[in-house]
N, C-alpha and C positions, 0 to 999 in steps of 0.2 A: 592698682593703677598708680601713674608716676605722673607729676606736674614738675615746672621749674619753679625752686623760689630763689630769691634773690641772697647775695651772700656777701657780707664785707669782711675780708682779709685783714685789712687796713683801713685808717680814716680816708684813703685819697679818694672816695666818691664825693663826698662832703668836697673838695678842693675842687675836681675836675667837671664837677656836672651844677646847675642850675639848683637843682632840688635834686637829693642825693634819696636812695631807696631808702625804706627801713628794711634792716637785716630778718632775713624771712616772709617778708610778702610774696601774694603770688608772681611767678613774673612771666611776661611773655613778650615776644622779639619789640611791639610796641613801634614798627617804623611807620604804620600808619599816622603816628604824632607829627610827620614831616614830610603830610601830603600836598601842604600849601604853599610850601616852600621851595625855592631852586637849591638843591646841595650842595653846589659850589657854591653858593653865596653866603655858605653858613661859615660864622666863625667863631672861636670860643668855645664858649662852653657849649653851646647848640652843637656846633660841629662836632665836637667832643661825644656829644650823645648820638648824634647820628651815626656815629663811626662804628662805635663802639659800648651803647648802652641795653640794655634789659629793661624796657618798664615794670617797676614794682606797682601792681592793680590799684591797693591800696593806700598809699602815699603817693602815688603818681609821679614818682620820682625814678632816677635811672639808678643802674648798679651795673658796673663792669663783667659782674658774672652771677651767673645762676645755676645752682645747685637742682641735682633731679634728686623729688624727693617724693615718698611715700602721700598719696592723696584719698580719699576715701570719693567715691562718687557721691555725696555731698559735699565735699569740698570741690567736686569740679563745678556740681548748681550755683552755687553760691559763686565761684570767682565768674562766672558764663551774667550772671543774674548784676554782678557789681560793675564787672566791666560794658553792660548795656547799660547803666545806670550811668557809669561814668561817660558812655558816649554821647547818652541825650543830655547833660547838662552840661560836658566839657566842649563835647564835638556838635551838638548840635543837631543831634542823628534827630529824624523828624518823627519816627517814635519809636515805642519799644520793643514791637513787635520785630523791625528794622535792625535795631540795634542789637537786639537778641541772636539774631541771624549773623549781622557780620563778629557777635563777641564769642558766639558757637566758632567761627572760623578761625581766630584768632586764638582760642584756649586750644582746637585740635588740631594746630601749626605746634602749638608750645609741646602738647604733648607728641606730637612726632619727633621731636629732638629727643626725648625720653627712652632710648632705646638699651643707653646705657644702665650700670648697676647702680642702685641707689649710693648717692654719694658724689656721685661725677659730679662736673663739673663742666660747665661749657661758658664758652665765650662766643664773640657774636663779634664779626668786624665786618662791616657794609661800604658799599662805594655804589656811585651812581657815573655811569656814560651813556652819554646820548639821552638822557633825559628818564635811563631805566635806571632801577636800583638793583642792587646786587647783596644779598646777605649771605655771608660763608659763616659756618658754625664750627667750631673743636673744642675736643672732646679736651680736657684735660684731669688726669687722676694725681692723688698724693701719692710718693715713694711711699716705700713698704716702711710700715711703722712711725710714720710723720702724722702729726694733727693738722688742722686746720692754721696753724699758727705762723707761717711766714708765705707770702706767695712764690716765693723761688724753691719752693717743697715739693711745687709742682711739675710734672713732665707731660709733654703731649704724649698721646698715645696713634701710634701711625698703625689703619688698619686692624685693630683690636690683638695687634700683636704686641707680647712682652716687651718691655722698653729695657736696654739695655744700661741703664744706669747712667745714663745725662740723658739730658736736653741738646738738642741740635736743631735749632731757629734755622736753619733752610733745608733743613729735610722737613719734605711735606706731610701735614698729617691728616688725619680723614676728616674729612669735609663735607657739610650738605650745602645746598645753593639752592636759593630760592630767587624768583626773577617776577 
């Protein structure tokens, strides 16, 4: 089984977000943190999260991107079990039973982006019109023989077809969408 965890490239989550993830938490899309809020009115770092952040479960903090990564179905109880915990005491869910249920829906949202090969790499950029939100997800993998070590390492991959050796920011790449 495959979950997202959280992944920092570089220190810019610490700059751009509120509370920055810890590298390796579980993470999942997490837009229900800006259900109380109007999205245009966000600014800063908030917006910043809204746009574009990954909840890490266990520091409840954001991360620009998230890594698919090997999970054992114990580790999917446990994140299912933390993040209902985290809702009744952050969000206020009115019990656990509740919380259990929407943290079930929210770990099998994370694990449907999971479709890629262990290692991927996905990003998450959200917008909200008319009062709906919008979260588009891309896939992005390392060139061949590159580490984890600079984020310009990366190329989107359009389609799960071979990339042709750059990156090209206005060709489209595969995309899911959640509304």
């Amino acid at each position: 089984m495959k979950l997202l965890r959280t992944i920092a490239l570089d220190p810019s989550d610490t700059f751009v977000f509120d509370v920055a993830a810890e590298p390796g938490d579980w993470a999942i899309s997490g837009v229900f943190r800006f259900c109380d809020c109007d999205p245009a009115k966000l600014i800063g770092k908030h917006r910043t999260a809204f746009r574009s952040g990954f909840l890490g479960v266990q520091s409840w903090g954001w991360s620009t991107l998230a890594q698919v990564a090997y999970a054992t179905e114990d580790d999917r109880r446990a994140l299912v079990q933390l993040l209902a915990s985290r809702l009744v005491e952050r969000f206020g869910a009115p019990d656990f039973a509740i919380a259990s249920a929407a943290a079930e829906e929210e770990v099998a949202f994370a694990d449907s982006l999971c479709t890629h090969p262990l290692g991927t790499v996905i990003a998450v950029h959200r917008s909200a019109d008319d009062g709906e939100v919008r979260e588009s997800f891309r896939s992005l993998r390392l060139r061949e023989g590159q580490g984890h070590g600079k984020a310009f390492s990366f190329m989107e991959v359009a389609d799960d077809a071979e990339p042709d050796g750059g990156l090209d920011l206005a060709d489209t790449s595969r995309e899911w969408s959640r509304r």
